[in-house]
PDB file of N, CA, C, O and CB in Angstrom:
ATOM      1  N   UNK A   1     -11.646  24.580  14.831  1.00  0.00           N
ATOM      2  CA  UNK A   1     -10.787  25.545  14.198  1.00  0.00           C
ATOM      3  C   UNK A   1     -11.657  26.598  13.515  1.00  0.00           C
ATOM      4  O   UNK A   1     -12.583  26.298  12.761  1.00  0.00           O
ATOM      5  CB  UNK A   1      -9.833  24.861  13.191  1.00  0.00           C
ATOM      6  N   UNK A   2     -11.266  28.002  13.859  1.00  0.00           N
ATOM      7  CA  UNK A   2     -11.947  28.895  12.966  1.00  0.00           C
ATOM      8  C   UNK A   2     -11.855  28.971  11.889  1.00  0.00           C
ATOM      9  O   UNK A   2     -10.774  28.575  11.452  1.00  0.00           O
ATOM     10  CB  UNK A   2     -11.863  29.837  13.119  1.00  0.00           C
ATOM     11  N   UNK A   3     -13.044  29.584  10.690  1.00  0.00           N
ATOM     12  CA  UNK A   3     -13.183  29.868   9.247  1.00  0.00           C
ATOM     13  C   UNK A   3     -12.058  29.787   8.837  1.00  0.00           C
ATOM     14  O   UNK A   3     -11.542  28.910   8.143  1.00  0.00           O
ATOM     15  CB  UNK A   3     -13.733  31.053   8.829  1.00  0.00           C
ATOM     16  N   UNK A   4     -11.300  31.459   9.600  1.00  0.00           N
ATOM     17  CA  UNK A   4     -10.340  32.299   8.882  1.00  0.00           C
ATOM     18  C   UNK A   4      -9.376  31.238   9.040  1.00  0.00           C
ATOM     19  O   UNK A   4      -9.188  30.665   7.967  1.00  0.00           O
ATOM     20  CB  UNK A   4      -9.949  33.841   9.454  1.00  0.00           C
ATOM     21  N   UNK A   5      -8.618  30.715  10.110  1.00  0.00           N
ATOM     22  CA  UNK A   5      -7.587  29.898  10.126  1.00  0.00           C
ATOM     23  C   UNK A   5      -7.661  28.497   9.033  1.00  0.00           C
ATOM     24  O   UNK A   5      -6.584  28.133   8.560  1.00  0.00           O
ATOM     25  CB  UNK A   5      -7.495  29.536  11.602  1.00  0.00           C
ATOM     26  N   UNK A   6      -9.077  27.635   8.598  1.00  0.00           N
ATOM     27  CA  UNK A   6      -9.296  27.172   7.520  1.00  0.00           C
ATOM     28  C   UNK A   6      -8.615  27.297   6.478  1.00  0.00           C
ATOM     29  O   UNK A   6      -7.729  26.501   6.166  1.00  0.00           O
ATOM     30  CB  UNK A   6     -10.149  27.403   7.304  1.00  0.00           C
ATOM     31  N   UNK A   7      -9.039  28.625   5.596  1.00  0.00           N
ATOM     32  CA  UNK A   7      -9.264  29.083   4.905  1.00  0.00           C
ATOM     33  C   UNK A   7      -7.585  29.769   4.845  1.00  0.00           C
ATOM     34  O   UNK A   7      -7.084  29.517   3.749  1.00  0.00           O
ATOM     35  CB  UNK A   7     -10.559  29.657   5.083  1.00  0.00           C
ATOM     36  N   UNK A   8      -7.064  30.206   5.355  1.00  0.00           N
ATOM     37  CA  UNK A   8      -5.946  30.653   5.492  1.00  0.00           C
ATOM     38  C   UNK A   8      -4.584  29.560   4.742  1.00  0.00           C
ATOM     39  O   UNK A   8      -3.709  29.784   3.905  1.00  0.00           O
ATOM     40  CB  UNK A   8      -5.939  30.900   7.042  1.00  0.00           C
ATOM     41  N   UNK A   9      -5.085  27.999   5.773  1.00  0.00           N
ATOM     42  CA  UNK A   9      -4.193  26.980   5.644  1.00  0.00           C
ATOM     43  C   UNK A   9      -4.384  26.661   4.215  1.00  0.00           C
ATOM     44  O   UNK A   9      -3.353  26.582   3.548  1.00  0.00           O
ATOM     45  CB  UNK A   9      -4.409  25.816   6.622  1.00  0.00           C
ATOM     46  N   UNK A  10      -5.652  26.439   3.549  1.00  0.00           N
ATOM     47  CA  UNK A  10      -6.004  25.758   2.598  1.00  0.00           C
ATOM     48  C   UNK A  10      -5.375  26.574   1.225  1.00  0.00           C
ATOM     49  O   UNK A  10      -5.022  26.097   0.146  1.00  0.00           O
ATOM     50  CB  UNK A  10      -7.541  25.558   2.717  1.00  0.00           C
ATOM     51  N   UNK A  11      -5.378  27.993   1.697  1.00  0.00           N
ATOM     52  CA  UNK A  11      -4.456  29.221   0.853  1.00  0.00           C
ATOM     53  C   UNK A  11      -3.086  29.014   0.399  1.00  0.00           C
ATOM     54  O   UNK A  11      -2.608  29.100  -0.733  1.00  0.00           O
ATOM     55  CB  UNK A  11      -4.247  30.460   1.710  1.00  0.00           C
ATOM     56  N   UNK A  12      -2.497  28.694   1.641  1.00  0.00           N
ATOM     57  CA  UNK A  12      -1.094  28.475   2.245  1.00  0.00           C
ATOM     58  C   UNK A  12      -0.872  27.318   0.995  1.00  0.00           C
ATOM     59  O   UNK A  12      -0.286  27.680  -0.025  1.00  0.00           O
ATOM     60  CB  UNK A  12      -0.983  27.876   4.182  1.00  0.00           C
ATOM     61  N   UNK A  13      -1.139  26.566   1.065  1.00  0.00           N
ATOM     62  CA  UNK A  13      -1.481  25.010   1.248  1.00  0.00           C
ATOM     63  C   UNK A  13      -1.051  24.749  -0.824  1.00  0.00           C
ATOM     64  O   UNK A  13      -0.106  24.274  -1.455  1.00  0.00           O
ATOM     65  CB  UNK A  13      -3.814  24.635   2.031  1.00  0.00           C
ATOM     66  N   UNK A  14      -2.462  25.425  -1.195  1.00  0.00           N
ATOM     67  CA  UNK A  14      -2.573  25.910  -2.687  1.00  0.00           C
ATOM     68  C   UNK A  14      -1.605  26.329  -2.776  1.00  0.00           C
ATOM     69  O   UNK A  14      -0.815  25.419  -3.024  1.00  0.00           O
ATOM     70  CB  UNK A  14      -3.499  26.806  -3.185  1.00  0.00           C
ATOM     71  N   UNK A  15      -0.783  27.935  -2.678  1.00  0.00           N
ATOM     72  CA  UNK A  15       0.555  27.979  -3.188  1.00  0.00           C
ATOM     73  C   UNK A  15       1.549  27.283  -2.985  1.00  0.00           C
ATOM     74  O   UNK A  15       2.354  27.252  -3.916  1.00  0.00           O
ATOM     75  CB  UNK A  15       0.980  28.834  -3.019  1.00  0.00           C
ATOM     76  N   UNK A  16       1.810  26.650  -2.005  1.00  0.00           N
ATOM     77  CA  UNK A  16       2.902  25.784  -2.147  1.00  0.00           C
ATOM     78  C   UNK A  16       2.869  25.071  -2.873  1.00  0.00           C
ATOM     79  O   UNK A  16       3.947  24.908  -3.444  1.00  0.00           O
ATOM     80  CB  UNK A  16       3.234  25.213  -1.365  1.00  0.00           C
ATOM     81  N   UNK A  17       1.952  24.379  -3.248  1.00  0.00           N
ATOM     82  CA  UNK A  17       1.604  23.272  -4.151  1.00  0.00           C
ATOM     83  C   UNK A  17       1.975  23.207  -5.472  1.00  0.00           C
ATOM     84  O   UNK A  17       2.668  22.378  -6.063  1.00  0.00           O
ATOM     85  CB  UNK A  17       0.386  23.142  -4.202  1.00  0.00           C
ATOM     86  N   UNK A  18       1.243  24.508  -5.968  1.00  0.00           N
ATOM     87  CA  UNK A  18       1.957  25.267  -6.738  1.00  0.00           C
ATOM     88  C   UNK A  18       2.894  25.611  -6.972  1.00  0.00           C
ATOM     89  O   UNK A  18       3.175  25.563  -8.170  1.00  0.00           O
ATOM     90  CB  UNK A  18       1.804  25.835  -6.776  1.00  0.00           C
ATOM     91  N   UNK A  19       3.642  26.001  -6.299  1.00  0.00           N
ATOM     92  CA  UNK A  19       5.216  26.516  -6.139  1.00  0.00           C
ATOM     93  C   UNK A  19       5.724  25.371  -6.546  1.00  0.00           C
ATOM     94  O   UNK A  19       6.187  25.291  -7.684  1.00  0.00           O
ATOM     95  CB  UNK A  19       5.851  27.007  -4.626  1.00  0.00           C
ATOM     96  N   UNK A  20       5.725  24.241  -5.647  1.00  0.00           N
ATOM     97  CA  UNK A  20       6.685  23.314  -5.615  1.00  0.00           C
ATOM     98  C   UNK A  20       6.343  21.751  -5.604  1.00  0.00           C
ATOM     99  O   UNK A  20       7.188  20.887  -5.369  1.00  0.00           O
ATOM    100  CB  UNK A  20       7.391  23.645  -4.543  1.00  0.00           C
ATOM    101  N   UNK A  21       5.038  21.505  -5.880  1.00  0.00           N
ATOM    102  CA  UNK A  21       4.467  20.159  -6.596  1.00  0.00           C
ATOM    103  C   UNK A  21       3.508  19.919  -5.463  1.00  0.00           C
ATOM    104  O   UNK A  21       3.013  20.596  -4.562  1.00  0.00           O
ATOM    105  CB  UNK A  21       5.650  18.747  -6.942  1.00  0.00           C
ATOM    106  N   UNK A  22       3.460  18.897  -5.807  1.00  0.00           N
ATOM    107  CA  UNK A  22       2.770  17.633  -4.872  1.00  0.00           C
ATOM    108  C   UNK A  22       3.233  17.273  -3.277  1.00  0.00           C
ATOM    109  O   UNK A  22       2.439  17.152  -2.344  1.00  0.00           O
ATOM    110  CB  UNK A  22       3.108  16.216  -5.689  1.00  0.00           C
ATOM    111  N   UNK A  23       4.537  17.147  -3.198  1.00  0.00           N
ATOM    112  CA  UNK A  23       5.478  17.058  -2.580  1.00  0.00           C
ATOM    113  C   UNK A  23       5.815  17.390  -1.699  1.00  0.00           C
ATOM    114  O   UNK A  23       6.431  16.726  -0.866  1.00  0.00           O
ATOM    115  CB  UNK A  23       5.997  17.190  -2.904  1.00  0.00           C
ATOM    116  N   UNK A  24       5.387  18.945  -1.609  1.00  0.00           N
ATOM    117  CA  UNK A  24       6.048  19.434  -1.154  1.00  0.00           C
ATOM    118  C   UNK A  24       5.620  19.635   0.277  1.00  0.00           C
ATOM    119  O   UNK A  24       4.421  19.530   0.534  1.00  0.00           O
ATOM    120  CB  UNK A  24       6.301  20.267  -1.869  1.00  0.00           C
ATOM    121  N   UNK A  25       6.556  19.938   1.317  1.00  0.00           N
ATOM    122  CA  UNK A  25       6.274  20.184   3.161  1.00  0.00           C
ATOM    123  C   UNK A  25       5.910  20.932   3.239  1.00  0.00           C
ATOM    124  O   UNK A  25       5.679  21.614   2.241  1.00  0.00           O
ATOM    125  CB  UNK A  25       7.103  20.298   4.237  1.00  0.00           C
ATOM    126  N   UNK A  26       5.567  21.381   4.611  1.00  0.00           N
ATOM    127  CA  UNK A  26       5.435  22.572   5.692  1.00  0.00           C
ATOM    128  C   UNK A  26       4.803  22.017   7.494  1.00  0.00           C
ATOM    129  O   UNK A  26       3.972  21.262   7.998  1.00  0.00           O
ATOM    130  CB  UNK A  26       4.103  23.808   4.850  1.00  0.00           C
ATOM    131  N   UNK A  27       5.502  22.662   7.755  1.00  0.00           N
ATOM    132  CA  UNK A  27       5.106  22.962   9.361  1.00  0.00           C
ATOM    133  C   UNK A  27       3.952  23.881   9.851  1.00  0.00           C
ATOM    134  O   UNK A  27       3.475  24.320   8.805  1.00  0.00           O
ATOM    135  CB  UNK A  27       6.279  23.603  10.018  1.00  0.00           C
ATOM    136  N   UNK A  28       3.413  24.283  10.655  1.00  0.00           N
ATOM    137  CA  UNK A  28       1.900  25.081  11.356  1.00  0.00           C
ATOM    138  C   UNK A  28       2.571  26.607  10.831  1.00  0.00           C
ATOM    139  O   UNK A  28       2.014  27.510  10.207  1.00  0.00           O
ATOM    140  CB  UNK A  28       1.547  24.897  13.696  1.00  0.00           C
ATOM    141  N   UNK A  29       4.242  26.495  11.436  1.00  0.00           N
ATOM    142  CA  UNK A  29       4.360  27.698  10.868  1.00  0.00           C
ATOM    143  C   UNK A  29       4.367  28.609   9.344  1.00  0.00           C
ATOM    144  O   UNK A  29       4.651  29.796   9.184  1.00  0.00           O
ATOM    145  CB  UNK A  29       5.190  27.787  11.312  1.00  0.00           C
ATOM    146  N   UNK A  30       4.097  27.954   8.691  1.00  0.00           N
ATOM    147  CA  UNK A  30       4.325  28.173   7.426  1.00  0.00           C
ATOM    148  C   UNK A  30       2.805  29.343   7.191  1.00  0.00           C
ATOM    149  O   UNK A  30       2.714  30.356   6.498  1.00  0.00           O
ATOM    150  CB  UNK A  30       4.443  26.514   6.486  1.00  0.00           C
ATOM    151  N   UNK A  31       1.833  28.700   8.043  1.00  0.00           N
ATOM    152  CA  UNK A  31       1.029  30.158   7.973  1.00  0.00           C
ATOM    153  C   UNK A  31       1.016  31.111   8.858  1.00  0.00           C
ATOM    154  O   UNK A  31      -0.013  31.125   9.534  1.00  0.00           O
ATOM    155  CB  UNK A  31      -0.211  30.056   7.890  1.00  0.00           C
ATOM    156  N   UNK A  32       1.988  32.124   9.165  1.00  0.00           N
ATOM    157  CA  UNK A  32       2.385  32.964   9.988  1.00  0.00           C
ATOM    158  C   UNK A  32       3.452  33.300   9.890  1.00  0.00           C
ATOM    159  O   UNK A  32       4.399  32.525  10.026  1.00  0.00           O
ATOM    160  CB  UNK A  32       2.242  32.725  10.952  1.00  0.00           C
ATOM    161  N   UNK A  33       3.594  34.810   9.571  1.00  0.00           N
ATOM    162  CA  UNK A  33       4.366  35.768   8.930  1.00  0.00           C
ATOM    163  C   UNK A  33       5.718  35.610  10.216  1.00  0.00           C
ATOM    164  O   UNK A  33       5.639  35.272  11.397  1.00  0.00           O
ATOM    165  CB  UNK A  33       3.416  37.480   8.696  1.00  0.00           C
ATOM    166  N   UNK A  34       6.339  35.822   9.774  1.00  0.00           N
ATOM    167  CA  UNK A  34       8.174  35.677  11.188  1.00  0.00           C
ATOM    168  C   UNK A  34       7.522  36.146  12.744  1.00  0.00           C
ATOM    169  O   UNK A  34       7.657  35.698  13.883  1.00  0.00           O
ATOM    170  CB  UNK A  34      10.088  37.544  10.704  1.00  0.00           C
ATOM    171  N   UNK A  35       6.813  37.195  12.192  1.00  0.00           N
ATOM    172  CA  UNK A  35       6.771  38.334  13.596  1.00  0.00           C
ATOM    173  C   UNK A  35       5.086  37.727  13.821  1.00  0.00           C
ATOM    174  O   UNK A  35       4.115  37.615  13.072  1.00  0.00           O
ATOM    175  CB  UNK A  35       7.012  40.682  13.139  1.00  0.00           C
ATOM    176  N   UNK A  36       5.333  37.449  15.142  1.00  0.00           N
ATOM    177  CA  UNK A  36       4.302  36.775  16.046  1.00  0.00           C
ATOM    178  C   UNK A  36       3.125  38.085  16.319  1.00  0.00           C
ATOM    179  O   UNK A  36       3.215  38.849  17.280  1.00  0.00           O
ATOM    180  CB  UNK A  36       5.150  36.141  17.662  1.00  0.00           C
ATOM    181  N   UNK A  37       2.172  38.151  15.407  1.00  0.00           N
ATOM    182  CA  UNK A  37       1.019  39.173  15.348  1.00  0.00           C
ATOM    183  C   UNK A  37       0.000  39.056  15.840  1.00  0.00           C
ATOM    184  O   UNK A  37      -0.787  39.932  16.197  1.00  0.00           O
ATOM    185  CB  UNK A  37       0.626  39.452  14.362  1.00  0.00           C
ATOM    186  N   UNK A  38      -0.103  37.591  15.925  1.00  0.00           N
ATOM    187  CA  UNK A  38      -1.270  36.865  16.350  1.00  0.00           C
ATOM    188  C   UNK A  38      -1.042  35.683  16.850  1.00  0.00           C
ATOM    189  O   UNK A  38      -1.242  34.621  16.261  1.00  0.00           O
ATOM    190  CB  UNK A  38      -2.138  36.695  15.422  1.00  0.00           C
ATOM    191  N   UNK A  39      -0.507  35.852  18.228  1.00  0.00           N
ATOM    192  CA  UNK A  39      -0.630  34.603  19.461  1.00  0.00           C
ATOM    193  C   UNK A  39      -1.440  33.301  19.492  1.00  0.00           C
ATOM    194  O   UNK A  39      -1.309  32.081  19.391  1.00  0.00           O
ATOM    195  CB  UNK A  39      -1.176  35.178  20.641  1.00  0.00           C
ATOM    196  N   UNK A  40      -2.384  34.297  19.696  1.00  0.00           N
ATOM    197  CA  UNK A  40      -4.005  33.313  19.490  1.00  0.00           C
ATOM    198  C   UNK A  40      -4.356  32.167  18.257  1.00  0.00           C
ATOM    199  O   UNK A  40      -5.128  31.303  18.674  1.00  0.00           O
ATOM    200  CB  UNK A  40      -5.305  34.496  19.159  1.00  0.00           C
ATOM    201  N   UNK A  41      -4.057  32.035  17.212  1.00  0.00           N
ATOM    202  CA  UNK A  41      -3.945  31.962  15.881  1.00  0.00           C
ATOM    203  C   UNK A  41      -3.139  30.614  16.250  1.00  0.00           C
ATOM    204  O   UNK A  41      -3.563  29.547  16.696  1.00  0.00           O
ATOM    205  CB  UNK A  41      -3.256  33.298  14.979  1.00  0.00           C
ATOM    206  N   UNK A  42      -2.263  30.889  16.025  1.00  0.00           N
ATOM    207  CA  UNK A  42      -0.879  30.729  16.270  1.00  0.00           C
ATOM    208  C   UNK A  42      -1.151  29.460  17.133  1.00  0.00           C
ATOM    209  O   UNK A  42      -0.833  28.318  16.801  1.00  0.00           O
ATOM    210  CB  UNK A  42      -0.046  32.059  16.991  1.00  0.00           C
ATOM    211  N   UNK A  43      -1.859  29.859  18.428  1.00  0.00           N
ATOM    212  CA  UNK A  43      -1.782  28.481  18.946  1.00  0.00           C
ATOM    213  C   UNK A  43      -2.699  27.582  18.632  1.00  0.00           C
ATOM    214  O   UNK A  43      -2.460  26.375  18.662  1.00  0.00           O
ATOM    215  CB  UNK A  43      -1.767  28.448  20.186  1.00  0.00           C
ATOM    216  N   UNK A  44      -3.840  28.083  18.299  1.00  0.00           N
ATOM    217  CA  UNK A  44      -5.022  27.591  17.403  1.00  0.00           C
ATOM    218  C   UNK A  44      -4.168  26.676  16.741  1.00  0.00           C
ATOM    219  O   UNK A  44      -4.209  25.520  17.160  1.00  0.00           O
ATOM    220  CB  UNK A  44      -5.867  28.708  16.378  1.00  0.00           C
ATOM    221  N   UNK A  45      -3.365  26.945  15.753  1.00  0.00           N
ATOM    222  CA  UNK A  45      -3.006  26.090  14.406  1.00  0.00           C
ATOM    223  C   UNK A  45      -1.733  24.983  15.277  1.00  0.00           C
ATOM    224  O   UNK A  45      -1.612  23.792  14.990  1.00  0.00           O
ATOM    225  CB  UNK A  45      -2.188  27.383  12.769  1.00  0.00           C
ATOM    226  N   UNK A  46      -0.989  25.612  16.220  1.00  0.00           N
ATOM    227  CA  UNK A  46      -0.171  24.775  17.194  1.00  0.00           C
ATOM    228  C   UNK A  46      -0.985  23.484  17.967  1.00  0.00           C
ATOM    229  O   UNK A  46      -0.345  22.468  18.238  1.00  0.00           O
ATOM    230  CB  UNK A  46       0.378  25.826  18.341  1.00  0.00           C
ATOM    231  N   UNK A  47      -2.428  23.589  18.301  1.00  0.00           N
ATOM    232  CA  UNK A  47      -2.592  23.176  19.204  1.00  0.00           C
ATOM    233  C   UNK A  47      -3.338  21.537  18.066  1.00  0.00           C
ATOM    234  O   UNK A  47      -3.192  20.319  18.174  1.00  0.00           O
ATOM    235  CB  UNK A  47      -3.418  24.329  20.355  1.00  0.00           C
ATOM    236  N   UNK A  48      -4.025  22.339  17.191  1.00  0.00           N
ATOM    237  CA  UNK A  48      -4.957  21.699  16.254  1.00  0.00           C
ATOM    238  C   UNK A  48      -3.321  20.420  15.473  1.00  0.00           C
ATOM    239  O   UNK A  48      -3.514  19.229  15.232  1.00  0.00           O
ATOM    240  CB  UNK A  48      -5.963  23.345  14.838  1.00  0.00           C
ATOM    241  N   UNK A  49      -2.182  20.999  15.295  1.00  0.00           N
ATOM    242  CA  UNK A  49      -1.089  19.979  14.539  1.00  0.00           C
ATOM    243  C   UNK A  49      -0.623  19.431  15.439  1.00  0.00           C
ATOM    244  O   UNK A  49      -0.500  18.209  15.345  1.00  0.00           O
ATOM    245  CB  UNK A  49       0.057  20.475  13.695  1.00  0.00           C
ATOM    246  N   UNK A  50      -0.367  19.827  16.151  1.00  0.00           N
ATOM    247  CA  UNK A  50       0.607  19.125  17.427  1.00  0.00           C
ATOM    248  C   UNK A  50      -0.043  17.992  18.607  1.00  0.00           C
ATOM    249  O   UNK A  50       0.293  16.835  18.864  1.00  0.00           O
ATOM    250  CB  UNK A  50       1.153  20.492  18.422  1.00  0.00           C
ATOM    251  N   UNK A  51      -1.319  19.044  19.294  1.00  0.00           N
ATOM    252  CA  UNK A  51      -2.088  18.278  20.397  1.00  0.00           C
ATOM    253  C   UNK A  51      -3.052  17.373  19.499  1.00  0.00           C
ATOM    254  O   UNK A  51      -2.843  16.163  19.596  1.00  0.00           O
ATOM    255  CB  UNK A  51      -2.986  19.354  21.534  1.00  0.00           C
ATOM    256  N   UNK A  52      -4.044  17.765  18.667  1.00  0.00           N
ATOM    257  CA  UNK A  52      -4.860  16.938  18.143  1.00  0.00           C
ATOM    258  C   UNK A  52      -5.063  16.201  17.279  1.00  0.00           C
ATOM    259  O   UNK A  52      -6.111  15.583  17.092  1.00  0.00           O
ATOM    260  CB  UNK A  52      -5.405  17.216  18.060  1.00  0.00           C
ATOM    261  N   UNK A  53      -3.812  16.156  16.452  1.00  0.00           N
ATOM    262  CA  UNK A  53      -3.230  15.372  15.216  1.00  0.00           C
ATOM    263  C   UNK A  53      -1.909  14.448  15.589  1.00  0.00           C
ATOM    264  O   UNK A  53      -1.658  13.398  14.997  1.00  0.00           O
ATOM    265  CB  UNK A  53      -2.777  16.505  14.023  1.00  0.00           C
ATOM    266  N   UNK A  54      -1.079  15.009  16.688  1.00  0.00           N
ATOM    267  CA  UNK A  54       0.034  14.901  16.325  1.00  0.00           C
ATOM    268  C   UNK A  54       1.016  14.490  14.920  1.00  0.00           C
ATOM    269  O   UNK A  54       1.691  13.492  14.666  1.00  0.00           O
ATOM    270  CB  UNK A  54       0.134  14.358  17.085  1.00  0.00           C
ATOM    271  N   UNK A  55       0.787  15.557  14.281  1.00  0.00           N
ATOM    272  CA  UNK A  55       1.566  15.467  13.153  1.00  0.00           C
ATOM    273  C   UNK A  55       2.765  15.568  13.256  1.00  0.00           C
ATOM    274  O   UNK A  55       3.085  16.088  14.325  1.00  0.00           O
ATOM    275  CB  UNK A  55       1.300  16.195  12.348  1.00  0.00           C
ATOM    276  N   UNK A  56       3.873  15.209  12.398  1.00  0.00           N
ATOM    277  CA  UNK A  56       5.124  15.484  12.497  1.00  0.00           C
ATOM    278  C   UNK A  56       5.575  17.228  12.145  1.00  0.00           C
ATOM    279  O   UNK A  56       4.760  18.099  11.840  1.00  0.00           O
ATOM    280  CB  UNK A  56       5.747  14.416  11.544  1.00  0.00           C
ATOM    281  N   UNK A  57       6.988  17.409  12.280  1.00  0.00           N
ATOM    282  CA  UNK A  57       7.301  18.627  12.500  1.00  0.00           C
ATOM    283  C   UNK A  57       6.775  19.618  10.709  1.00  0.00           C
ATOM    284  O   UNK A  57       6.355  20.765  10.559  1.00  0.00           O
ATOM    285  CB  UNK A  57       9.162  18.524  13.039  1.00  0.00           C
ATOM    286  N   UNK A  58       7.061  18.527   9.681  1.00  0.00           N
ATOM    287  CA  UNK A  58       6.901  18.542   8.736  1.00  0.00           C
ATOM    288  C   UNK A  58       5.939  17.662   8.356  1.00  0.00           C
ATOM    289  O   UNK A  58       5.878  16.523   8.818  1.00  0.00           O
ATOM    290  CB  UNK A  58       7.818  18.532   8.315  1.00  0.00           C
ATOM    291  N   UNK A  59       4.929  18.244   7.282  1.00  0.00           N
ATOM    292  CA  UNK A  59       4.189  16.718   6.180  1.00  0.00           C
ATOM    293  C   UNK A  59       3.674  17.589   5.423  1.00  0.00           C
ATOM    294  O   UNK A  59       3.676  18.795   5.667  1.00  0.00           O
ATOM    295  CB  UNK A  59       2.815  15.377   6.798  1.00  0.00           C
ATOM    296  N   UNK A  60       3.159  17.029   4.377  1.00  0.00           N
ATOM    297  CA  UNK A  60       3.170  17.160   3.119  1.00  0.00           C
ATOM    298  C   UNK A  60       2.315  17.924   3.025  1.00  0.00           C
ATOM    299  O   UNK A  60       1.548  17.863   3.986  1.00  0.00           O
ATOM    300  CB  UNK A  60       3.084  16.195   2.385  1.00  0.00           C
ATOM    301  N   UNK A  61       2.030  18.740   2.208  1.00  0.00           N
ATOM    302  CA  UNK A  61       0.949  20.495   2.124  1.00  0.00           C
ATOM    303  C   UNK A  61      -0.796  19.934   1.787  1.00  0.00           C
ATOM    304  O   UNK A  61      -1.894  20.304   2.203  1.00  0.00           O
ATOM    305  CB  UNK A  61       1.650  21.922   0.121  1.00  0.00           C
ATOM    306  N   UNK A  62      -0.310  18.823   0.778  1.00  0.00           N
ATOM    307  CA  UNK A  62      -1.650  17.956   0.315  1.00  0.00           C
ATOM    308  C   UNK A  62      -2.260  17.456   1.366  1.00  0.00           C
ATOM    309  O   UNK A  62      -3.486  17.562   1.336  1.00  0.00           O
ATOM    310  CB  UNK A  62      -1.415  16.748  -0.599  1.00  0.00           C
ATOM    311  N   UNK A  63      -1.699  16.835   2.485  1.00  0.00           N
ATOM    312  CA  UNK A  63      -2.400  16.000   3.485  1.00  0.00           C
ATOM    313  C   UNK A  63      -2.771  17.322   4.386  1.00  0.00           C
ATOM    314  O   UNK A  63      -3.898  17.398   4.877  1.00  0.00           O
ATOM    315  CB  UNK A  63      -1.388  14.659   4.287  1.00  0.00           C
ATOM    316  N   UNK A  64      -2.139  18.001   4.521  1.00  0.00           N
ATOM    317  CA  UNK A  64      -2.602  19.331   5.982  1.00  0.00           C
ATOM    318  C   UNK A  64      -4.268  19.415   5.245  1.00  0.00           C
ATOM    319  O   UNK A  64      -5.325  18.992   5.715  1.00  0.00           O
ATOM    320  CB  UNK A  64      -1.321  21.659   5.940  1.00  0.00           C
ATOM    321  N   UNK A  65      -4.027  20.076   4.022  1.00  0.00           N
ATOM    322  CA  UNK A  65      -5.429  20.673   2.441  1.00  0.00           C
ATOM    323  C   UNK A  65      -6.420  19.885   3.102  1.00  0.00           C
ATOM    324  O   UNK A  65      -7.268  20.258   3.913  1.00  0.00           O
ATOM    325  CB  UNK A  65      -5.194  19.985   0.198  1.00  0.00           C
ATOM    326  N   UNK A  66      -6.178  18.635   2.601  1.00  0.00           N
ATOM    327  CA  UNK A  66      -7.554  17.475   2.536  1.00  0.00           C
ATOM    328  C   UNK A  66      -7.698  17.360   4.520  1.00  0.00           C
ATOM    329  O   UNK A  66      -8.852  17.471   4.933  1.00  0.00           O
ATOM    330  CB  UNK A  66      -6.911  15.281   1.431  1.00  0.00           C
ATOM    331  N   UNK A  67      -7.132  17.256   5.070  1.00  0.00           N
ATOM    332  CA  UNK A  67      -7.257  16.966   6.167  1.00  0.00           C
ATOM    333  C   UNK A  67      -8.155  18.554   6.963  1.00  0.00           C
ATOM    334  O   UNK A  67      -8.802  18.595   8.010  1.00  0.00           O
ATOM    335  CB  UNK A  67      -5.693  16.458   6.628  1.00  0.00           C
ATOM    336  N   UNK A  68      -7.883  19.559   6.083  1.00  0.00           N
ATOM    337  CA  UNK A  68      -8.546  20.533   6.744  1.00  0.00           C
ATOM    338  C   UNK A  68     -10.062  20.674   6.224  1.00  0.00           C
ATOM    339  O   UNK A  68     -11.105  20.761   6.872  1.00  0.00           O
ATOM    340  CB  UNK A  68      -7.753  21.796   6.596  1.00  0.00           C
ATOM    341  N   UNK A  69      -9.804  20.666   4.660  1.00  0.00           N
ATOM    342  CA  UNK A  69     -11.194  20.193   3.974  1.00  0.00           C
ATOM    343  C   UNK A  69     -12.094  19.884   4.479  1.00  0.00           C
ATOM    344  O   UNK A  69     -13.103  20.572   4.631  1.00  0.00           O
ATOM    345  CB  UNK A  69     -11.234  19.324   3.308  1.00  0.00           C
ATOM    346  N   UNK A  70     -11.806  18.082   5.076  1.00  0.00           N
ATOM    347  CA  UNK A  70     -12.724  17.214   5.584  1.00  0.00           C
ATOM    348  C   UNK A  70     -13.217  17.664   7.303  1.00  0.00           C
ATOM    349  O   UNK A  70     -13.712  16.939   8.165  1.00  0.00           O
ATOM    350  CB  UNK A  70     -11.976  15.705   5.433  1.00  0.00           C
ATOM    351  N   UNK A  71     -12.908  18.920   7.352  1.00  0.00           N
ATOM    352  CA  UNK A  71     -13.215  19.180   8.900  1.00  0.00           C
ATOM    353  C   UNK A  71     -12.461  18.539  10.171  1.00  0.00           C
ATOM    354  O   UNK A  71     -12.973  18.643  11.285  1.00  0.00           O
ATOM    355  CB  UNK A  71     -14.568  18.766   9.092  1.00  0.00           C
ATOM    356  N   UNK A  72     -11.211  17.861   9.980  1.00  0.00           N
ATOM    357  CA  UNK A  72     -10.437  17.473  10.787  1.00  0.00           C
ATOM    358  C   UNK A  72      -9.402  18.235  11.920  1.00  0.00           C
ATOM    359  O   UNK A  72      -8.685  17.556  12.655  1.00  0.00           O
ATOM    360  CB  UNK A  72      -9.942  16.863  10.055  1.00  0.00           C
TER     361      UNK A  72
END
């Protein structure tokens, strides 16, 4: 996974956390604005939750954080 996409999630990741605790969800999409700007990206973060994690549709903002952290 690239820097920027890292670094992006781990962003993402922090405000929600913030926002709304510990607790709280999100999906791949949650970093990517409605309007599809960046394909590439996009599947990057699709391919990395879905194909190489299989994560669920939702999980928790803390586990995506640490899981990106640790280079996973």
């Amino acid at each position: 996974m690239r820097d920027t996409l890292r670094a992006k999630i781990i962003t993402v990741c922090d405000k929600k956390i913030e926002q709304k605790g510990d607790n709280v969800g999100l999906s791949f999409y949650a970093f990517f604005a409605n309007k599809n700007d960046d394909p590439e990206l996009l599947m990057e973060a699709a391919t990395w939750w879905i194909s190489i994690h299989q994560l669920d549709h939702f999980e928790k903002a803390i586990k995506i954080k640490t899981m990106v952290q640790d280079g996973l």
